[in-house]
N, C-alpha and C positions, 0 to 999 in steps of 0.2 A: 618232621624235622626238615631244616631247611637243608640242598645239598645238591648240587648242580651237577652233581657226577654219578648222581641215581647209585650210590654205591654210601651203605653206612656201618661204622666199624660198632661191632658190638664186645661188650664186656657180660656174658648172662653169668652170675657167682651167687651159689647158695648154699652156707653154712650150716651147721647143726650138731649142737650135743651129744656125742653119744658115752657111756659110761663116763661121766664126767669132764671127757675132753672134748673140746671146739676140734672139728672136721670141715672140710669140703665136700658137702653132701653133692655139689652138683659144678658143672661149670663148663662155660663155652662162651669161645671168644675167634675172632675173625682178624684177620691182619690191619692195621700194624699193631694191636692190642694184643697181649698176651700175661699172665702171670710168672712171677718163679715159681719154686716146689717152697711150699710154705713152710714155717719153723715153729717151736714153741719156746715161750719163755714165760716164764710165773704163769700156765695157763693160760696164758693172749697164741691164739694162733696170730700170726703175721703173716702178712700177706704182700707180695712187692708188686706194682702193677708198672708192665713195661711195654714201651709205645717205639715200634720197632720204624723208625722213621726218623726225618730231619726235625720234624716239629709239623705244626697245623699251617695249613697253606688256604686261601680262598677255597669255597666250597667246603672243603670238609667236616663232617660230621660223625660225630662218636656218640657211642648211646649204650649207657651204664645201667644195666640193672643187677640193683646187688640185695639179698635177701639174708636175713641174719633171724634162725631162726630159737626156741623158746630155750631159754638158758644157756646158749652159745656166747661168747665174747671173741671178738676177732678186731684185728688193726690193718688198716690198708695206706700203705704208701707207695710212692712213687719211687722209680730209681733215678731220675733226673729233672731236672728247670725243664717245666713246656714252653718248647719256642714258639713262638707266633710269628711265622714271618712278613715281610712284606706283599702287601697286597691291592690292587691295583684297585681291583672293588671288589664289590660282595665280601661274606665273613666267616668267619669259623664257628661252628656251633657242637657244643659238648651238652647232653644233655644223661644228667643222673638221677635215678629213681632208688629211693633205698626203703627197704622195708625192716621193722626191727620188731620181733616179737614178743610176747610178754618174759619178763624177767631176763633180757639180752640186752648186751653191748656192742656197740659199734663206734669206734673212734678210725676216721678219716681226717689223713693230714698230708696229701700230697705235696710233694718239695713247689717251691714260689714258681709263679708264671711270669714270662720274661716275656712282654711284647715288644716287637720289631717297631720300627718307624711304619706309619700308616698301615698297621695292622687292625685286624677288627676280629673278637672276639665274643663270640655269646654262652657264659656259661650258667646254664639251670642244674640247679637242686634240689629233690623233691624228697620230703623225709615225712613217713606213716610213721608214727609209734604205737603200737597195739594201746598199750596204757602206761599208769604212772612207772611202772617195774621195769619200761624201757630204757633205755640209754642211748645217750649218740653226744658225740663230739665232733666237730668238725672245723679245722682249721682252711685256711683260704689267704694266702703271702702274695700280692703283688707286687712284681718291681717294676718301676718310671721307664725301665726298656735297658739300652745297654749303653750306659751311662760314659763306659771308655771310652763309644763312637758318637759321644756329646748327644743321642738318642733319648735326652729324656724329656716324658711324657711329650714324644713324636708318632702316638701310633695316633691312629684315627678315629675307636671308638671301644671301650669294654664295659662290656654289662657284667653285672651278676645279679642271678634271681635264685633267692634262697625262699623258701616256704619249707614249717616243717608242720604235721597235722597230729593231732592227739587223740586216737580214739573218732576220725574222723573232720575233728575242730583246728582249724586253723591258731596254731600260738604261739607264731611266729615267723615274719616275714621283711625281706630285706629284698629291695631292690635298688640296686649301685647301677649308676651309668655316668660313665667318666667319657667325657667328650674334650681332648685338652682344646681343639679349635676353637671353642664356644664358653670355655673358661680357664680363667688362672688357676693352673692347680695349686700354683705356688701361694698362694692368697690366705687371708687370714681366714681362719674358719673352714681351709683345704687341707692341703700338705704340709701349706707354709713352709719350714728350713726343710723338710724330710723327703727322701722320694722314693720310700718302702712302706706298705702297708700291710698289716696283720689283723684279720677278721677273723677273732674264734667263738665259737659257738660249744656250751653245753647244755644239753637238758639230761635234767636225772637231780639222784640225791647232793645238793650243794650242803655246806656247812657255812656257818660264819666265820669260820677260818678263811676262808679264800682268798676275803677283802683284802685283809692285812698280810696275807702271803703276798699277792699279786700286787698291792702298792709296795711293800718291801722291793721287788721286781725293780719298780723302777725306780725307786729311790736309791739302790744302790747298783744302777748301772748306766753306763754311758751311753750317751746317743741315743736316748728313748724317749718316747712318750706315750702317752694313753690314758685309758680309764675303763675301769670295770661296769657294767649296769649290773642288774638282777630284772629279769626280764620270767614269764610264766615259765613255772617249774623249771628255772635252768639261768644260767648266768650269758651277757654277752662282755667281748672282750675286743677292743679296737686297740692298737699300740702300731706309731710309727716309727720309722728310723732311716737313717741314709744308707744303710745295706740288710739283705736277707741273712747276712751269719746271725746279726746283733736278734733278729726276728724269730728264727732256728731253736736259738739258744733258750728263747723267754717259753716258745710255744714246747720245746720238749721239757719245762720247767711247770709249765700247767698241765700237759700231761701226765705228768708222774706224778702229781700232785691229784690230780683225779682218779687215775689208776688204787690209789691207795683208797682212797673213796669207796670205791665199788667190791 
């Protein structure tokens, strides 16, 4: 990993069933990464992941690996917006490894990333799933920067690299690279009027319900837009809007609606 400061923040977390409750079989983490003391509800351990810092500054690097092991079900969030701050050069780089075993879930939905003006960002995803009896959800909220201080789409440069493997096979792969210098976000076939984005990803058991859940979505609600695909074993979900609540609200509404799935 890239990292100018020879110094990288680690998150190592591994879960596991035991008499039928989801546990923290393992876990260790280095500054400014750390968790709360986890909770249960309907069976989901929770998990809050907190970044004891102002936000990501040049150079820095964090490095996720998180392990969900064979009949475990566990949810990981954030407790606040990652800032990106301003940065002169070089970039910040987040890299997460997730492994999910047979017959486990893992739904990852940390709160939106809010980049600074000329900020730069690299964040990798990397999801095993033992086989079809795995699960993983993962949502991914970007917002245009901080739109009060006229900040939008003023950073410099954000990737995202998503790959998730099945049994070793690749099925499924997203790489986003947003450069506003080098194009109009605002453009048709971009942003266009919106300057919030919502990337959600499942793989696991879909139903044909979903379809008409998640156009209901936006049919009856303000300030959105999007569209569902069906993509191997698992559905994809892109929706924009001019703020993260109106994003919030959609993505803990496909949440709950997969939870009852599973």
């Amino acid at each position: 990993m890239y990292n100018q400061y020879n110094h990288i923040s680690e998150l190592n977390l591994t879960v596991s069933s035991r008499d039928e409750q989801t546990i923290i079989e393992d876990v260790y983490f280095t500054a400014p990464l750390k968790i709360t003391k986890p909770f249960f509800k309907n069976n989901w351990l929770l998990i809050m992941l907190i970044s004891v810092s102002a936000g990501l500054m040049s150079g820095d690097a964090q490095l996720l690996n998180l392990h969900i092991k064979k009949d475990s079900q566990a949810e990981l969030t954030s407790q606040s917006y990652e800032k990106i701050h301003y940065m002169n050069e070089g970039f910040a780089h987040r890299k997460t490894n997730i492994q999910i075993d047979k017959n486990a879930c893992f739904l990852y939905h940390p709160l939106p990333i809010l980049p600074f003006k000329n900020s730069n960002l690299k964040n990798e995803v990397t999801v095993h799933l033992k086989d079809e009896t795995s699960r993983f959800a993962y949502s991914e909220v970007l917002a245009c920067g901080r739109a009060a201080r006229n900040e939008i789409f003023a950073y410099t440069k954000y990737q995202s690299l998503s790959k998730i493997f099945m049994q070793d096979k690749l099925i499924y792969l997203d790489n986003s690279i947003y450069i506003p210098s080098q194009i109009n976000m605002s453009e048709f076939l971009m942003y266009e009027k919106y300057t919030h984005l919502l990337n959600f990803i499942y793989i696991g058991n879909v139903d044909e319900g979903i379809f008409p859940f998640v156009y209901d979505i936006f049919n009856n609600s303000i300030d959105i837009n999007g569209g569902i695909s069906k993509i191997e074993n698992g559905i994809c979900i892109k929706i924009l809007s001019t703020n993260s609540e109106n994003l919030l609200k959609v993505e803990n509404l496909i949440l709950n609606y997969i939870k009852n799935l599973i």
